[in-house]
C-alpha positions as CSV (number, residue, x, y, z in Angstrom):
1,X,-60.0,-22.1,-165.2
2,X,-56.8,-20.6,-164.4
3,X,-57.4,-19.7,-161.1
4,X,-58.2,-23.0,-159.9
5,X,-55.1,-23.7,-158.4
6,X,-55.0,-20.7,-156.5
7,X,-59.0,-20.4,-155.2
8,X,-58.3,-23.9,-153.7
9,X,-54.5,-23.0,-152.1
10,X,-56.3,-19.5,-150.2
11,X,-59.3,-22.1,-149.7
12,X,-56.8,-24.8,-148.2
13,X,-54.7,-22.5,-146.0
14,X,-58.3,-20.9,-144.4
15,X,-59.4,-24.3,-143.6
16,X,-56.4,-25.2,-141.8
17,X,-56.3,-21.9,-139.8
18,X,-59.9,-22.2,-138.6
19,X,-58.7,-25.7,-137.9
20,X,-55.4,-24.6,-135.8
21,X,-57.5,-22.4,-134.0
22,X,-59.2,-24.3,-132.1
23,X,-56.4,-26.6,-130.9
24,X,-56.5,-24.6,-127.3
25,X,-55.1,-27.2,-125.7
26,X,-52.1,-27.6,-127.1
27,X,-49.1,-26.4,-124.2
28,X,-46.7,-23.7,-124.6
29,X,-44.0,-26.0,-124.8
30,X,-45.9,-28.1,-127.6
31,X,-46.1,-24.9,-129.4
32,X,-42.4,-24.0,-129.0
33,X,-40.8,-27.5,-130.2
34,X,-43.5,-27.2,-133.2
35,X,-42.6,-23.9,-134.1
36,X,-38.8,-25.2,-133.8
37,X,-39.1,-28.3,-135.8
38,X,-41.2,-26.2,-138.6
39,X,-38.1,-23.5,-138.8
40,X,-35.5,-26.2,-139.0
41,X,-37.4,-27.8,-141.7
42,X,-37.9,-24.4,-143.4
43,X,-34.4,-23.9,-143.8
44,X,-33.5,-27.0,-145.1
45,X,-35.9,-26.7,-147.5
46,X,-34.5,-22.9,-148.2
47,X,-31.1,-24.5,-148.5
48,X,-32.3,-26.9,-151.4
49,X,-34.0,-24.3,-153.0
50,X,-31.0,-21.5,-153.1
51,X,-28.5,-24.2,-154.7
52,X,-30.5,-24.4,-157.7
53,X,-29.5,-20.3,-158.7
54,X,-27.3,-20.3,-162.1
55,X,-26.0,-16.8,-161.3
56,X,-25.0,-16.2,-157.8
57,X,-24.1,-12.6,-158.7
58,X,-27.4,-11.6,-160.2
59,X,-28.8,-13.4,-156.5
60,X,-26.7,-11.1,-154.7
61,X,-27.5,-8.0,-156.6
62,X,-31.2,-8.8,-156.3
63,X,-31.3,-9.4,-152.6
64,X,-28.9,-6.3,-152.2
65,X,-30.9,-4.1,-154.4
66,X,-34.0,-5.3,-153.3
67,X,-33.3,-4.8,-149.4
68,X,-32.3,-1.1,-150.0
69,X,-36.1,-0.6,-151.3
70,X,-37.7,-3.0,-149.4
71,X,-36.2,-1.0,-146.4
72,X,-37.0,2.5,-148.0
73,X,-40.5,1.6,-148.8
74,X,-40.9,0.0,-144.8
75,X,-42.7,-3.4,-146.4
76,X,-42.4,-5.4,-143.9
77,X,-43.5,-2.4,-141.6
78,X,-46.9,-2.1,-143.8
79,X,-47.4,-5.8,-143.2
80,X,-47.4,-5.3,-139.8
81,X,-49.7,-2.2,-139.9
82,X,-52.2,-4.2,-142.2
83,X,-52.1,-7.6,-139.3
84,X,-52.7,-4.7,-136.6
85,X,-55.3,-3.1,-138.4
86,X,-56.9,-6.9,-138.0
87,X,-55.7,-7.5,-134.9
88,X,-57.8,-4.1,-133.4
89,X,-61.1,-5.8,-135.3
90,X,-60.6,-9.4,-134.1
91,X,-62.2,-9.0,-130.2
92,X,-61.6,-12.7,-130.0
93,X,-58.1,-12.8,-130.4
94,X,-56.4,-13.8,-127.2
95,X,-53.1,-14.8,-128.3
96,X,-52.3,-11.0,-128.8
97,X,-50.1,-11.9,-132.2
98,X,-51.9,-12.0,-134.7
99,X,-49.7,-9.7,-136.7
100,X,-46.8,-11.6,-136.1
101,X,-49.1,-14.9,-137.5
102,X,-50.3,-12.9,-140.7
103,X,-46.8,-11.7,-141.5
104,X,-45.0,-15.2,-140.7
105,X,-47.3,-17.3,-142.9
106,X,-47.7,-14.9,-145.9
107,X,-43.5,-15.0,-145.9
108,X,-43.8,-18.9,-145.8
109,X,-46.9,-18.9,-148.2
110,X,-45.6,-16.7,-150.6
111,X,-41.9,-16.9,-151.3
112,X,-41.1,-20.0,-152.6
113,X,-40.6,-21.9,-156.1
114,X,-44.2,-23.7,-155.3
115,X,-46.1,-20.1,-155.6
116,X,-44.0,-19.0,-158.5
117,X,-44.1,-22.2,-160.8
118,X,-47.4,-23.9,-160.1
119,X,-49.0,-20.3,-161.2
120,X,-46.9,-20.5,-164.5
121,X,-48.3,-23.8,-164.8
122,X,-51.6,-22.7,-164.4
123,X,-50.8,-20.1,-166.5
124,X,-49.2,-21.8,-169.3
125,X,-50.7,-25.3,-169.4
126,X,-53.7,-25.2,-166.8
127,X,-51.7,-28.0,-165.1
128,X,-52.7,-27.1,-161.4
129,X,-51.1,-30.1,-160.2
130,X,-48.4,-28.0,-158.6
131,X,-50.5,-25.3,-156.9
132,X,-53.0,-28.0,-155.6
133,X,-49.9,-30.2,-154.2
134,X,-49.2,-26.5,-152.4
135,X,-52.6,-26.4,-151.3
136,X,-51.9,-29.3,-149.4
137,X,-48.7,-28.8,-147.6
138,X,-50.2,-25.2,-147.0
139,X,-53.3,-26.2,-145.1
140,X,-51.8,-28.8,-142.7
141,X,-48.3,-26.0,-142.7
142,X,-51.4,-23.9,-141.4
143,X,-53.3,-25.7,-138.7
144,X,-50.0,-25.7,-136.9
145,X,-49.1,-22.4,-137.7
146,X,-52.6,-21.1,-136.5
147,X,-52.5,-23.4,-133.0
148,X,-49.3,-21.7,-132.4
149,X,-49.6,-18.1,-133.9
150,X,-53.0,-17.4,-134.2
151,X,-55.7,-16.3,-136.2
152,X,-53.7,-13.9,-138.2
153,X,-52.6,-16.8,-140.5
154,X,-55.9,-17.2,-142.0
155,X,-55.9,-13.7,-143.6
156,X,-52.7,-14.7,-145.1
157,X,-54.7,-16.6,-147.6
158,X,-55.9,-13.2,-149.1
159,X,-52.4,-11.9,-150.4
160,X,-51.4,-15.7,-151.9
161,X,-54.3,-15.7,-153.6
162,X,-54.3,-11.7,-155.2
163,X,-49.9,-13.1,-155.7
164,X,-50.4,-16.6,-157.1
165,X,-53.5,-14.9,-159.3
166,X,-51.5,-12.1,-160.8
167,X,-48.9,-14.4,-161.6
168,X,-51.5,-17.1,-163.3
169,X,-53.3,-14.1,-164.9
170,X,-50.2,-12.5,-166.7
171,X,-48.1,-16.5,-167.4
172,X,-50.7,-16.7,-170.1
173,X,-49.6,-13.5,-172.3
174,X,-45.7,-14.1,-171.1
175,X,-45.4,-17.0,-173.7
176,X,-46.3,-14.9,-176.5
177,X,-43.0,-13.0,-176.4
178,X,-40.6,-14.9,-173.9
179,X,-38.4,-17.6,-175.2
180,X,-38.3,-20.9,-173.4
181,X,-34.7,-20.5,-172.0
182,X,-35.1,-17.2,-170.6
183,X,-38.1,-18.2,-168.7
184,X,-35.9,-21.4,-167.0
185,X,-33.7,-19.1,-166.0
186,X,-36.0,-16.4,-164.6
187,X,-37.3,-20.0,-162.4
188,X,-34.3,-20.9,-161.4
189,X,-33.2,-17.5,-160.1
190,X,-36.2,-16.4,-158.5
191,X,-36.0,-20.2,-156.8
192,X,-32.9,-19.1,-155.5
193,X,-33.7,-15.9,-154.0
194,X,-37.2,-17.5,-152.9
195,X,-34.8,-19.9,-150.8
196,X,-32.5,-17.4,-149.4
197,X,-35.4,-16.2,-148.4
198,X,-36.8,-19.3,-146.8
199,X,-33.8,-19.7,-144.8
200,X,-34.1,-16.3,-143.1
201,X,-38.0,-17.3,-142.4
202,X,-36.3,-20.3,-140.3
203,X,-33.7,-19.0,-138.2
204,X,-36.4,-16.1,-137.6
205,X,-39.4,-19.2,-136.2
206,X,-35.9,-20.2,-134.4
207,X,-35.7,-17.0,-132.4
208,X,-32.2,-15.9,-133.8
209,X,-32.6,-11.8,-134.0
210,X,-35.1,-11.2,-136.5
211,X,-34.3,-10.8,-139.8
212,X,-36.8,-8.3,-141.9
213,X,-37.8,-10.8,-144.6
214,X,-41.0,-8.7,-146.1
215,X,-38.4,-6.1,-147.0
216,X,-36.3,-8.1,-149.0
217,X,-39.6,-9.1,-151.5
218,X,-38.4,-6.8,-154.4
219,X,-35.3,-8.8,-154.5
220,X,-38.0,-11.1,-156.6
221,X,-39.0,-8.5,-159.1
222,X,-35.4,-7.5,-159.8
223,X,-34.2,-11.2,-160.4
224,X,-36.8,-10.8,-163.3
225,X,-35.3,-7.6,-164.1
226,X,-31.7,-8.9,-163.9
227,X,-31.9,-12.2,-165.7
228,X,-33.7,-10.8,-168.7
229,X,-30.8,-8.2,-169.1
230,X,-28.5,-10.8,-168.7
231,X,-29.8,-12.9,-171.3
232,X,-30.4,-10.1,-174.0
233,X,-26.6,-8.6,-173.0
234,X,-24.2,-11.9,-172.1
235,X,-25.7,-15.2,-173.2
C-alpha cells in the first residue's frame, strides 16, 4: 500500500496532539525552555540539512524566486486564515493560538528531507521505513508542540498527509521517465532548501522577528524546476 507510510505519520502526529493537550499542567516557563530547546535543535538540524545542496546558486534562485510568489500569493497568510477558520469552531480552545500551532507544525512537519524522501520511498520501493521513522519523531515532536501551542497542531496532520500522499502517489510514474541521477540531485536540492527552511522555523520558535516561512514553500517546486533544467542544459 503506498500510503502506508503516510496514514500512520497524520495517524502518529494526531495521537501525540490529543496527547499534548492534555498536559495542563505544564508551567509557562516549562513551555518557554521547551519551545527554546525544540528551535535550537531545529536549526541544527536545518544546518545539516542545507550543507548537503550541490548547487548553491540554484538554492538561491529557488528561495528568491520562490519568496517573490509565496509573498504575492499571501501563503502563509492563507495558512493563518485556514487555523482561524478552526480556531472560531474549536469553543474549547483556551490557549487562544491555535493558528499559530497549525501553522508552526505543518512548517516543521512538512519541509524537510524526511517528508520528501520517505514518500519517494514509498513511492518507488514501498520501503516505508523512512516515513514510519518520521511518524515517530512527529508524534512525540507533537505532544510537546500541542502542550505548548495548542490544539491547532493536530489539524496539521491533514495537509502532511494530502503532501506526503501526492508525493507517494506521483514517485510511482516519476521512474518511468526520470533518470537516476537527476532524481539525486532533485533530493539533494530540495534537502537543502527544506533546511534553509528549517532554520528559519528555529530562530522563529526562538522569538527572533518572524520570518514568513509558508511563503517561501514554492522555493520547493522551483528547485524541481531548476535542477531538471540544469541537468538537461549544463551537466
Amino acid at each position: 500500500m503506498v500510503l502506508f507510510g503516510t496514514l500512520v505519520n497524520g495517524i502518529a502526529i494526531i495521537i501525540g496532539a490529543w496527547i499534548g493537550v492534555r498536559l495542563k499542567h505544564v508551567s509557562f516557563d516549562m513551555k518557554e525552555t521547551v519551545m527554546k530547546a525544540i528551535g535550537l535543535a531545529v536549526i541544527v538540524l536545518g544546518f545539516t540539512m542545507a550543507l548537503e545542496g550541490q548547487q548553491f546558486l540554484l538554492i538561491i534562485f529557488s528561495l528568491a524566486i520562490g519568496g517573490v510568489l509565496g509573498e504575492r500569493w499571501n501563503i502563509e497568510g492563507k495558512l493563518n486564515e485556514a487555523g482561524s477558520w478552526l480556531e472560531r469552531r474549536m469553543k474549547n480552545n483556551t490557549d487562544g493560538n491555535l493558528a499559530e500551532g497549525f501553522v508552526a507544525a505543518t512548517l516543521l512537519f512538512v519541509v524537510g528531507a524526511m517528508a520528501i524522501i520517505g514518500a519517494l520511498d514509498s513511492g518507488f520501493r514501498q520501503d516505508h521505513s523512512v516515513l514510519l521513522t518520521k511518524s515517530l519523531l512527529d508524534g512525540f515532536s507533537s505532544i510537546v508542540f500541542a502542550a505548548t501551542m495548542g490544539i491547532g497542531v493536530m489539524f496539521s496532520a491533514f495537509p502532511v498527509v494530502l503532501y506526503q500522499g501526492t508525493i507517494a502517489l506521483a514517485a510511482t510514474f516519476i521512474l518511468q521517465w526520470l533518470p537516476e541521477e537527476w532524481l539525486d540531485l532533485i533530493i539533494s536540492e530540495i534537502t537543502a532548501v527544506g533546511g534553509i527552511m528549517i532554520i528559519g522555523i528555529g530562530l522563529n520558535l526562538l522569538g527572533i522577528p518572524k520570518i514568513r516561512i509558508a511563503n517561501l514553500l514554492p522555493a520547493i517546486l522551483l528547485t524541481v524546476i531548476l535542477v531538471l533544467i540544469y541537468s538537461q542544459w549544463f551537466s
